[in-house]
C-alpha positions as CSV (number, residue, x, y, z in Angstrom):
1,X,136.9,96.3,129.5
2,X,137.5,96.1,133.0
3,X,140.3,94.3,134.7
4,X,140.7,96.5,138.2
5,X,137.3,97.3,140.0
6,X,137.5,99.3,143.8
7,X,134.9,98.4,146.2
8,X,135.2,101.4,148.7
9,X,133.2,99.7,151.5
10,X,131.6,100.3,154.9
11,X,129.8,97.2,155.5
12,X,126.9,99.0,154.9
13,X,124.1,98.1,152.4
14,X,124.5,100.1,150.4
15,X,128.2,99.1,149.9
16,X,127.6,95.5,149.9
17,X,124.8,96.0,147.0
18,X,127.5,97.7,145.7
19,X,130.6,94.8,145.9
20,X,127.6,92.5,144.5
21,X,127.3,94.7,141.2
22,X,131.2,94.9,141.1
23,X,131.7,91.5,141.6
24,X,129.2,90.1,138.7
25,X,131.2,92.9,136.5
26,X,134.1,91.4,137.3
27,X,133.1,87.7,137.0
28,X,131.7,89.1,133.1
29,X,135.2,91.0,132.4
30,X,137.6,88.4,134.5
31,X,138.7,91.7,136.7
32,X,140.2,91.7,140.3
33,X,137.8,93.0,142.7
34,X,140.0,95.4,145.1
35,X,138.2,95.8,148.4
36,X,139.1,99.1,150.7
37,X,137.7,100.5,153.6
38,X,139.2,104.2,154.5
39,X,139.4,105.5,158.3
40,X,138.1,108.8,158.0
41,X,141.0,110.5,160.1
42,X,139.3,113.8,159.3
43,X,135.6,113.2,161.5
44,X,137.7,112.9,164.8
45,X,138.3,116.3,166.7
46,X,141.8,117.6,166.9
47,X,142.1,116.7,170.5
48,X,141.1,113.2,170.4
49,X,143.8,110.6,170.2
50,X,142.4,107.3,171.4
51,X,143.9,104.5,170.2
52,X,141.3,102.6,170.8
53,X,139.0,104.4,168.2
54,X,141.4,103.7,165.9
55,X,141.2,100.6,166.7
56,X,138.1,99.7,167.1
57,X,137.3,101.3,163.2
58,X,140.1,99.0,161.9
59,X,137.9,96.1,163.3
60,X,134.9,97.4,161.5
61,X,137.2,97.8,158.4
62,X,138.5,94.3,158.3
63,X,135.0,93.0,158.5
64,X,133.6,95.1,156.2
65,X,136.7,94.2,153.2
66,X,136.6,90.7,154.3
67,X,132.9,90.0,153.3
68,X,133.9,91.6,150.1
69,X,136.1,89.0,149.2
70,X,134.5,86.1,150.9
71,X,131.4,86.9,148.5
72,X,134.0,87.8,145.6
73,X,135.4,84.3,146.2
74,X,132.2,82.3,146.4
75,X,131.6,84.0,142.7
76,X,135.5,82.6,141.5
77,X,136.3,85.9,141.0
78,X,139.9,87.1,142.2
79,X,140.8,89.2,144.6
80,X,143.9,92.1,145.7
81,X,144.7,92.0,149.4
82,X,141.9,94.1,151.4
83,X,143.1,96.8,152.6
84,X,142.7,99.8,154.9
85,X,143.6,103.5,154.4
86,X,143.8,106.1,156.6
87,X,142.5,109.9,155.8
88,X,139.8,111.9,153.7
89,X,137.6,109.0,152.2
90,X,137.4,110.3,149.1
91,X,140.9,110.9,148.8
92,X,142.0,108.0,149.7
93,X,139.8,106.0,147.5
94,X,140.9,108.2,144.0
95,X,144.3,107.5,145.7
96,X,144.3,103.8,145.6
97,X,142.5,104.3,142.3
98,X,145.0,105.8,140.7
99,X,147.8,103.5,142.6
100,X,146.3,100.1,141.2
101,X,145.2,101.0,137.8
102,X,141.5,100.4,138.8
103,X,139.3,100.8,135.8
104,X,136.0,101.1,137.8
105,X,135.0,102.2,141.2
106,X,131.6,100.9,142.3
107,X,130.3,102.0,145.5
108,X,127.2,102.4,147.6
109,X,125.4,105.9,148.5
110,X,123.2,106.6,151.4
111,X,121.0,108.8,149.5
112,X,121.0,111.9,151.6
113,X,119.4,115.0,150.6
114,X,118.8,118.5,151.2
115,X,120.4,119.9,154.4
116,X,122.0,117.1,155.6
117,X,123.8,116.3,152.1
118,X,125.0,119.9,152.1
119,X,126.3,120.1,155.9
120,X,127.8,116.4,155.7
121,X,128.7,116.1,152.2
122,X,128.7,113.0,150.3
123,X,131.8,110.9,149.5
124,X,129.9,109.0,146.6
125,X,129.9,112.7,145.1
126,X,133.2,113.4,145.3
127,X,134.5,110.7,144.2
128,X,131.9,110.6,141.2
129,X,132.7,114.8,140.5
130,X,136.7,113.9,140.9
131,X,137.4,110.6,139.8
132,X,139.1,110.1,135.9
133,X,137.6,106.3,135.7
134,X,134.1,105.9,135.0
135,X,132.3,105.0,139.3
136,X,128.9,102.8,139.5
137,X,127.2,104.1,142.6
138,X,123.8,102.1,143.9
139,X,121.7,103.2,146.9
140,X,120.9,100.8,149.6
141,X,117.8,98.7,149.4
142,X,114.5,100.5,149.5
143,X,113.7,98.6,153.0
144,X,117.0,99.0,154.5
145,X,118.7,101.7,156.9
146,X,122.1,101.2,156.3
């Protein structure tokens, strides 16, 4: 049924509860877990071109993909290379998505509401409204902030 699944990740709860889902789905279907975290190019204002925010993001991105396969290979399941992207997050993820053939994309929401959801905008939703293979979302632990 499945032999692709993405794991957008932030290192968040929400994302890891997310990767743990994925990765018993894909030690059921024998599926590659592909882990991606996505630089969001499009939060930074025009004017700012530190190299070391840049940076500093790709740090939190390698952490955050590495623990997704560290945990995918304690569970024996296989992994693609981690890797990071670039851009609008949800973009980016239906990107890869559609790149590597993924059959599901599981991911973790941070379970914003009312104004907040509105003004900010969810990437969970768009992917979920915009994406043509079936996404598993979760939300964070209920004692969690993450």
């Amino acid at each position: 049924m499945y032999e692709h699944i993405l794991v957008p990740t932030d290192g968040s709860t929400g994302s890891t509860a997310a990767a743990e889902l994925a990765i018993d789905l894909a030690r059921q279907y024998d599926a590659t877990i592909h882990a991606l975290f996505v630089v969001d190019t499009t939060s930074l204002p025009a004017d700012v071109t530190a190299t070391y925010v840049d940076e500093a993001l790709e740090g939190v991105g390698e952490d955050a993909t590495a623990a997704v396969v560290e945990r995918a290979a304690e569970a024996g399941v296989e992994t693609a290379p981690p890797e990071i992207a670039y851009g609008a997050p949800h973009r980016e993820i239906l990107e890869y998505a559609d790149e590597h053939d993924v059959d599901l994309i599981a991911m973790g929401t941070r379970g914003r509401r009312g104004l907040d959801r509105l003004l900010i905008g969810s990437v969970a939703e768009k992917v979920v409204r915009l994406s043509t293979v079936p996404v598993l979302t979760t939300h964070a632990p209920e004692d969690s902030t993450g």
